[in-house]
C-alpha positions as CSV (number, residue, x, y, z in Angstrom):
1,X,26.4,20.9,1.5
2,X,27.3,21.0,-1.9
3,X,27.3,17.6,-2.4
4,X,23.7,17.9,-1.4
5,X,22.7,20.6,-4.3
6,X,25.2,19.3,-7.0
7,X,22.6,16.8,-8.4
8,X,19.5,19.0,-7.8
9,X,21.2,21.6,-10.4
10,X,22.3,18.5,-13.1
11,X,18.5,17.7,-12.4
12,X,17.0,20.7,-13.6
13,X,19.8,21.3,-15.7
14,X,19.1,17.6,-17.8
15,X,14.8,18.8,-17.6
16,X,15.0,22.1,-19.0
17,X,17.7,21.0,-21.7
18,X,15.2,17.7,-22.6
19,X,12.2,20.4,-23.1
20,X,14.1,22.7,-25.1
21,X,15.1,19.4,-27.2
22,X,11.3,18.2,-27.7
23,X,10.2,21.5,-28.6
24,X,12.7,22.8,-30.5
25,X,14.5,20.1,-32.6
26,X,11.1,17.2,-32.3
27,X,8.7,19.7,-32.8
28,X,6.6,18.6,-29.8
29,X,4.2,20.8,-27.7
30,X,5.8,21.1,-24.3
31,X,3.0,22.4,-21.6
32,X,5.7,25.1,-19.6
33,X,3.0,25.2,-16.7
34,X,3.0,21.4,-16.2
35,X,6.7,21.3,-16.1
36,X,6.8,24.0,-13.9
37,X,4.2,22.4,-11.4
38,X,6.2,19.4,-11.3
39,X,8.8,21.3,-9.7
40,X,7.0,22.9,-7.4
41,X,5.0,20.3,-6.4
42,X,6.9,19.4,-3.1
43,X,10.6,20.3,-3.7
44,X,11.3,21.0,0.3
45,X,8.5,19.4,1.8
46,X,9.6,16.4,0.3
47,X,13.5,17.6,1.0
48,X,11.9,17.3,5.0
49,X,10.6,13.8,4.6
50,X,13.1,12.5,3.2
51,X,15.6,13.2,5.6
52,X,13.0,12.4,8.3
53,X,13.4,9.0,6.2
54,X,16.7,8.9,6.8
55,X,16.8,9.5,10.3
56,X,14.4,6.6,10.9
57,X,16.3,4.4,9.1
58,X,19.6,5.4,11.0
59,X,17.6,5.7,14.3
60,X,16.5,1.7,13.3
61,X,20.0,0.9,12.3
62,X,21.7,2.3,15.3
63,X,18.9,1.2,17.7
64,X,17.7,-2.5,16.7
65,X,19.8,-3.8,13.6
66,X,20.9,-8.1,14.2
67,X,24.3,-6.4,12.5
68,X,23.6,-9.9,9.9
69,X,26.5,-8.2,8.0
70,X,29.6,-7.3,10.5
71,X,31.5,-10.1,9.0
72,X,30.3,-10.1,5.7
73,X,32.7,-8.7,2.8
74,X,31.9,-5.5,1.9
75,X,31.1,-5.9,-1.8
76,X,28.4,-8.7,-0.9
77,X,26.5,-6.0,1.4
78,X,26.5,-3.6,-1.4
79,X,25.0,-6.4,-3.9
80,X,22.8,-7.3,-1.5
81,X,21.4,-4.1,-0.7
82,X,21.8,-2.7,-4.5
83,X,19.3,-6.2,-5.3
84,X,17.1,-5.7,-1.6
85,X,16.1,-2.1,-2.2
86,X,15.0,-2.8,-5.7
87,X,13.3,-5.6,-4.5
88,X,11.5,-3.5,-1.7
89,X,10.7,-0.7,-4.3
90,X,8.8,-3.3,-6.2
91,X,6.3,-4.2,-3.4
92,X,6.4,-0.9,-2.6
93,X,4.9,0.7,-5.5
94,X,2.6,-2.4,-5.9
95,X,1.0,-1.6,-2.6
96,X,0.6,1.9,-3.8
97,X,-1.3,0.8,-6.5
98,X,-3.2,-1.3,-4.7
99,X,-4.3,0.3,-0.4
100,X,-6.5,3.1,-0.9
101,X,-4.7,5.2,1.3
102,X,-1.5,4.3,-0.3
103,X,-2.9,5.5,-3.6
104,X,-4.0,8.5,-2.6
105,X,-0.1,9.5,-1.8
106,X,0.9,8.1,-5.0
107,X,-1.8,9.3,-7.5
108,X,-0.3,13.4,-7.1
109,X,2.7,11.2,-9.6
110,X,0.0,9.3,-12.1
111,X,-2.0,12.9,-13.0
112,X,1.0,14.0,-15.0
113,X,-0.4,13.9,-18.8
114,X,3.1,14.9,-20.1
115,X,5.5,12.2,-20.1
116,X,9.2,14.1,-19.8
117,X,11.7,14.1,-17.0
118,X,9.6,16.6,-15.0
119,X,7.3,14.1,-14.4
120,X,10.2,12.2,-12.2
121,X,10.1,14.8,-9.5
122,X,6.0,15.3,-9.3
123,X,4.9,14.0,-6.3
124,X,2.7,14.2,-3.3
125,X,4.0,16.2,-0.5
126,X,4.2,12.5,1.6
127,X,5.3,10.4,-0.8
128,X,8.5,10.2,1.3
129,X,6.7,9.1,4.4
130,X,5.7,5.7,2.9
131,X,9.2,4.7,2.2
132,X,9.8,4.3,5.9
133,X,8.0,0.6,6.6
134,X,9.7,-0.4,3.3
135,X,13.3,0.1,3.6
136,X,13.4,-0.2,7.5
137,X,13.7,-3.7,7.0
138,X,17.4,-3.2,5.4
139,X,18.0,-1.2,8.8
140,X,16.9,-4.2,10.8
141,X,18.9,-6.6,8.8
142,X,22.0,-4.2,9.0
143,X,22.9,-2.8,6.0
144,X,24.8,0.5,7.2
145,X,23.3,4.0,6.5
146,X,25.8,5.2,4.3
147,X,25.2,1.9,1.7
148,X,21.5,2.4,1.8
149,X,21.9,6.3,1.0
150,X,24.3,5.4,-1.6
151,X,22.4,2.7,-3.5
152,X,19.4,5.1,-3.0
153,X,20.5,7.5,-5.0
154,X,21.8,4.9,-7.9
155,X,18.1,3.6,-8.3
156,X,16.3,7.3,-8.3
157,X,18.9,8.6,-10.4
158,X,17.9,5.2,-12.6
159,X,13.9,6.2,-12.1
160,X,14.6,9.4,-12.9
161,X,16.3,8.7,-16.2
162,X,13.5,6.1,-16.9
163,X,11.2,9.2,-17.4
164,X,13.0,10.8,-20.2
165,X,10.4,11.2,-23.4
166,X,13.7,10.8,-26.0
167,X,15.4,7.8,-25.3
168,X,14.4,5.1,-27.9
169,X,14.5,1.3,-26.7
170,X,17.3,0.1,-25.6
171,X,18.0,-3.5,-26.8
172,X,19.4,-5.8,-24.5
173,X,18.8,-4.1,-21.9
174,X,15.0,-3.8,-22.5
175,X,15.1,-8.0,-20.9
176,X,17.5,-6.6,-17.4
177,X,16.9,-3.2,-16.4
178,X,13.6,-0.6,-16.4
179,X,13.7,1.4,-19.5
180,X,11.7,4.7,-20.4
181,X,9.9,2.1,-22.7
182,X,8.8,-0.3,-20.0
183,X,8.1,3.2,-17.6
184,X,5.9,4.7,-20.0
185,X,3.4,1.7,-20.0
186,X,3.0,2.4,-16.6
187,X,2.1,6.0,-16.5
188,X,-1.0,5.3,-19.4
189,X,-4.2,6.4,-18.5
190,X,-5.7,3.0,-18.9
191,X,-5.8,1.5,-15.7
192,X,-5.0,-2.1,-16.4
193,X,-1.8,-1.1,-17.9
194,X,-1.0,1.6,-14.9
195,X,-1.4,-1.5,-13.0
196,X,1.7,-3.0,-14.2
197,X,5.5,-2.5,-14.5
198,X,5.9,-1.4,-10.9
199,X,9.5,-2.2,-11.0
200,X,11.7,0.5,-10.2
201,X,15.4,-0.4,-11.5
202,X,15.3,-4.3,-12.5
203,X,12.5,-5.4,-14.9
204,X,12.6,-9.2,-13.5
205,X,10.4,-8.5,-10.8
206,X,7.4,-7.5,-12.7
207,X,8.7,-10.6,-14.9
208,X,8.7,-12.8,-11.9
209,X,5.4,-11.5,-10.2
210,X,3.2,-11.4,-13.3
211,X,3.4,-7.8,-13.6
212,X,4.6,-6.9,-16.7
213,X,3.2,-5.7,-19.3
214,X,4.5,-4.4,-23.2
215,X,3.4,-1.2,-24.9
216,X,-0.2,-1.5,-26.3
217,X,-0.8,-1.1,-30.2
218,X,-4.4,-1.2,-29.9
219,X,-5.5,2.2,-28.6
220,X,-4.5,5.7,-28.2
221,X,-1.4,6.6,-26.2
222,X,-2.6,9.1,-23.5
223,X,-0.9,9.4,-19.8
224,X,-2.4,10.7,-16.9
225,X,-5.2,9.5,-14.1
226,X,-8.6,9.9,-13.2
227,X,-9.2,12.2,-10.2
228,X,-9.8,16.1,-9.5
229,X,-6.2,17.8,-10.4
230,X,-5.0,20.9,-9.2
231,X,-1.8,23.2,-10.0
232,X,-1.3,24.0,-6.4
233,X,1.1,21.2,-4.5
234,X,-1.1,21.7,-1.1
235,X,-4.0,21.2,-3.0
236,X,-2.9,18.3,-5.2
237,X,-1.1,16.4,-2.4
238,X,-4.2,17.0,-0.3
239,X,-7.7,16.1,-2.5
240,X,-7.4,12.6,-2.6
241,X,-7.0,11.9,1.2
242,X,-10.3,14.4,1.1
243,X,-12.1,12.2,-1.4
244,X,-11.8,9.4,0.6
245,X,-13.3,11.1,3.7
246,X,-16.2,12.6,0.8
247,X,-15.4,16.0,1.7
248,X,-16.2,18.0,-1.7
249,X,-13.9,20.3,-3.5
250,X,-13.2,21.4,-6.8
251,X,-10.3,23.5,-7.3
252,X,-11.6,26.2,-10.0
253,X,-9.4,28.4,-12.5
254,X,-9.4,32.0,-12.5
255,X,-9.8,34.4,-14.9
256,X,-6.2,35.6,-14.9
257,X,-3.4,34.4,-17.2
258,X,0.0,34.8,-16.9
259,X,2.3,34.5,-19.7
260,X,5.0,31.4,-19.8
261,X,7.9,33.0,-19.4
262,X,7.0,34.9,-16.3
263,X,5.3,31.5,-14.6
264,X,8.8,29.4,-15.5
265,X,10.8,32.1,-14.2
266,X,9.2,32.3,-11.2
267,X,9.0,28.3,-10.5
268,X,12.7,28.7,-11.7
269,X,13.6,31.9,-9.1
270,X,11.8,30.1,-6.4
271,X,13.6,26.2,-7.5
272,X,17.3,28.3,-6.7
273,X,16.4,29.5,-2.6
274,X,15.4,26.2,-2.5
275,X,18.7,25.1,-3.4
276,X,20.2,27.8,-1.4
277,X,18.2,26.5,1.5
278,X,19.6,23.0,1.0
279,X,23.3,24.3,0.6
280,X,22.8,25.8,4.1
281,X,21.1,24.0,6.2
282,X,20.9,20.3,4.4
283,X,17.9,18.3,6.3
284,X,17.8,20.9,8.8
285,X,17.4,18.7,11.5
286,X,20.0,20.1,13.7
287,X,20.4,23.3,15.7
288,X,17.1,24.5,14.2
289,X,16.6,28.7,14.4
290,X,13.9,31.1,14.5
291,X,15.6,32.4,11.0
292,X,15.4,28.8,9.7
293,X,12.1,28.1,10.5
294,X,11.1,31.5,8.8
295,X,13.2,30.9,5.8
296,X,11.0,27.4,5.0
297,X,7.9,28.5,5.5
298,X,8.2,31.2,3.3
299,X,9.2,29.4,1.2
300,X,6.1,26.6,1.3
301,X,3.9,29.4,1.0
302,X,5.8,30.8,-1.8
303,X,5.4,27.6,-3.8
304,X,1.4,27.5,-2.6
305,X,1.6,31.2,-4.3
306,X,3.1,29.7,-7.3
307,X,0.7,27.4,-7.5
308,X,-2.4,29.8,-7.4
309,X,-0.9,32.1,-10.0
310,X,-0.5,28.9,-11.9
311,X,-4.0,28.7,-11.5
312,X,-4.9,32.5,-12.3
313,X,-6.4,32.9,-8.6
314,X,-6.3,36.5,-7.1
315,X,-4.8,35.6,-4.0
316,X,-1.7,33.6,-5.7
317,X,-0.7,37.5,-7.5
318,X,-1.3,38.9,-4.4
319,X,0.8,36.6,-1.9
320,X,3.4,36.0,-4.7
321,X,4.4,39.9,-4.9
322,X,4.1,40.0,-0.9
323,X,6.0,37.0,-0.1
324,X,8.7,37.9,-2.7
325,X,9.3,41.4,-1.1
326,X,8.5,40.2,2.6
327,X,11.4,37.4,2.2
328,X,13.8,39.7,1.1
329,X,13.0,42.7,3.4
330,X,13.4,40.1,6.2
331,X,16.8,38.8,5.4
332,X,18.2,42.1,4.3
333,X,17.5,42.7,8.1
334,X,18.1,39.1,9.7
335,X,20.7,37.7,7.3
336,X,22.8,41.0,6.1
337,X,22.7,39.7,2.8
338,X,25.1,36.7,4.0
339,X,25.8,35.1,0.7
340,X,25.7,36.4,-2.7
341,X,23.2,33.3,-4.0
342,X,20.7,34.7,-1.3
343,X,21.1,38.0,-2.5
344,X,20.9,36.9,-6.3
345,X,17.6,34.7,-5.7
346,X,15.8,36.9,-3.6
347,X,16.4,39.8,-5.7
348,X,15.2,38.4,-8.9
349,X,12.3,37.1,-6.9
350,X,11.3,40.8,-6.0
351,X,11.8,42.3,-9.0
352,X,9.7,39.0,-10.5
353,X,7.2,39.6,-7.7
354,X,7.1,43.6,-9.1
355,X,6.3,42.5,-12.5
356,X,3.9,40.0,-12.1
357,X,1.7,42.2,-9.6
358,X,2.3,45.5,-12.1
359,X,1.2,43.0,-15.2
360,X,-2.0,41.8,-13.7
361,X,-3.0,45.2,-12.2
362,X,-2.9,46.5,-15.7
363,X,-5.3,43.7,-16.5
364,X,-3.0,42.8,-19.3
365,X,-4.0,39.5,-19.4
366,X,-7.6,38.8,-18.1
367,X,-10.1,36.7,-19.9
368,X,-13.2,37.8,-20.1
């Protein structure tokens, strides 16, 4: 499945190497937390909805397509389908903007106050889910499942880019195509502008729909949204859907504090079984083990634990150093040590695990 984890690694690869680039050469603050819980704020429960995406669509496609383009030539599906999706994107994130319950999916992305390509990836844990009534259409009309995978990937890895803090405007291109300039007006904390620029790839829809709006030169520049945050993923993903029902919870910080460098290594650790999970066992939709089923939720707690030593909780330090010596103990039994990117991974995660619990046992870093 390599072709699977190739582009996680060139992700993470191009997100660290931005950071290191604001902070180092532009001088700017970088919050190492806040980059970190972007990462960890769905990586493989999103990785499950997404493929459950896919196998709707191809379930759809196979099942109740009109096949409008058997006879079509091949390059006018892909334009078609490289201008649909973009144009199904559009109404897409409108309508998150806009339904209450569609907003409460989307607004895990709008709390990010750090505009950098971390913020691409931070997402609620079913953000994935609303893609499905969206993009079925495409498997309706026909376009194959490979073509829609294919241009998929085209306009994330174009969203993705579009969250970069470095790249300055672009010219031309600022009147065709989504820019990080155009991107950023969306992601302000002022609602009126947050309520613009939906578009995803092509900036003529928000053009033609009234949408669009240019960067303001009248107030302060500050990203984010309103709403009760929290550094956990389970947490973040779930508080808005329990605001609406008016069930009551703040998510409070504890007195523990962990260094950077231990919190990014350990987001960082946890990021590469992730990828080893991927490399093995792609969607894992098929021929499903006991094994398997341990491996992900161990991991899905392990980012929960992440999440509540991000937030200095007792229980995060505790489950952290249990989880990270619990997952390898298992597949030292279970796996054999199979493959030496298990073995790195789950190795550094024990010793990490060791540290972290030895660190805040001493009490090195409580705040009184």
């Amino acid at each position: 499945m390599l072709e699977l984890v190739l582009p996680f690694v060139v992700m993470i690869t191009l997100i660290i190497t931005e950071a290191m680039i604001l902070q180092y050469v532009k001088k700017v603050s970088i919050n190492w937390p806040d980059i970190i819980f972007n990462l960890n704020s769905g990586h493989l429960m999103l990785w499950l909805f997404r493929g459950l995406e896919l196998v709707c669509y191809h379930f759809i496609y196979t099942h109740f397509s009109f096949n409008l383009f058997v006879h079509v030539p091949i390059i006018l599906t892909w334009l078609f389908t490289l201008v649909a999706w973009d144009f199904g994107f559009y109404w897409e994130h409108r309508l998150h903007h806009k339904i209450p319950l569609l907003w409460a999916i989307h607004m895990v992305h709008h709390q990010g106050e750090h505009f950098n390509l971390s913020l691409a990836i931070r997402n609620s844990w079913y953000s994935s889910l609303t893609s499905i009534p969206f993009f079925a259409l495409l498997a309706i009309a026909g376009v194959p499942t490979p073509i829609f995978i294919a241009v998929s990937i085209f306009h994330y890895s174009i969203q993705f880019f579009n969250h970069n803090a470095i790249t300055p405007k672009l010219g031309l291109l600022e009147q065709i195509l989504v820019t990080p300039t155009h991107h950023k007006v969306h992601h302000l904390k002022d609602q009126y502008y947050a309520n613009s620029n939906f578009s995803g790839s092509f900036i003529i829809w928000d053009k033609l729909f009234g949408t669009f709006e240019t960067t303001p030169t009248d107030r302060t520049i500050a990203y984010g949204s309103h709403g009760i945050m929290s550094q956990n993923p389970f947490w973040a993903s779930m508080l808005p859907f329990m605001k609406m029902l008016n069930i009551l919870y703040t998510p409070s910080l504890g007195h523990y504090r962990l260094p950077n460098a231990l919190l990014v290594s350990g987001g960082l650790f946890l990021f590469g079984l992730v990828l080893s999970y991927v490399y093995d066992y792609g969607y894992g939709y098929h021929n499903v083990n006991a094994i398997q089923y341990l491996l992900f939720s161990s991991l899905v707690l392990g980012s929960i634990a992440l999440g509540g030593m991000a937030e200095g909780k007792r229980w995060g330090m505790i489950s952290w150093f249990g989880l990270c010596w619990l997952m390898l103990l298992f597949f030292i039994i279970l796996l054999q040590w199979s493959a030496v990117y298990w073995q790195l991974f789950m190795g550094l995660m024990a010793i990490h695990g060791t540290i972290t619990f030895a660190m805040w046992l001493k009490g090195q870093y409580y705040v009184n």
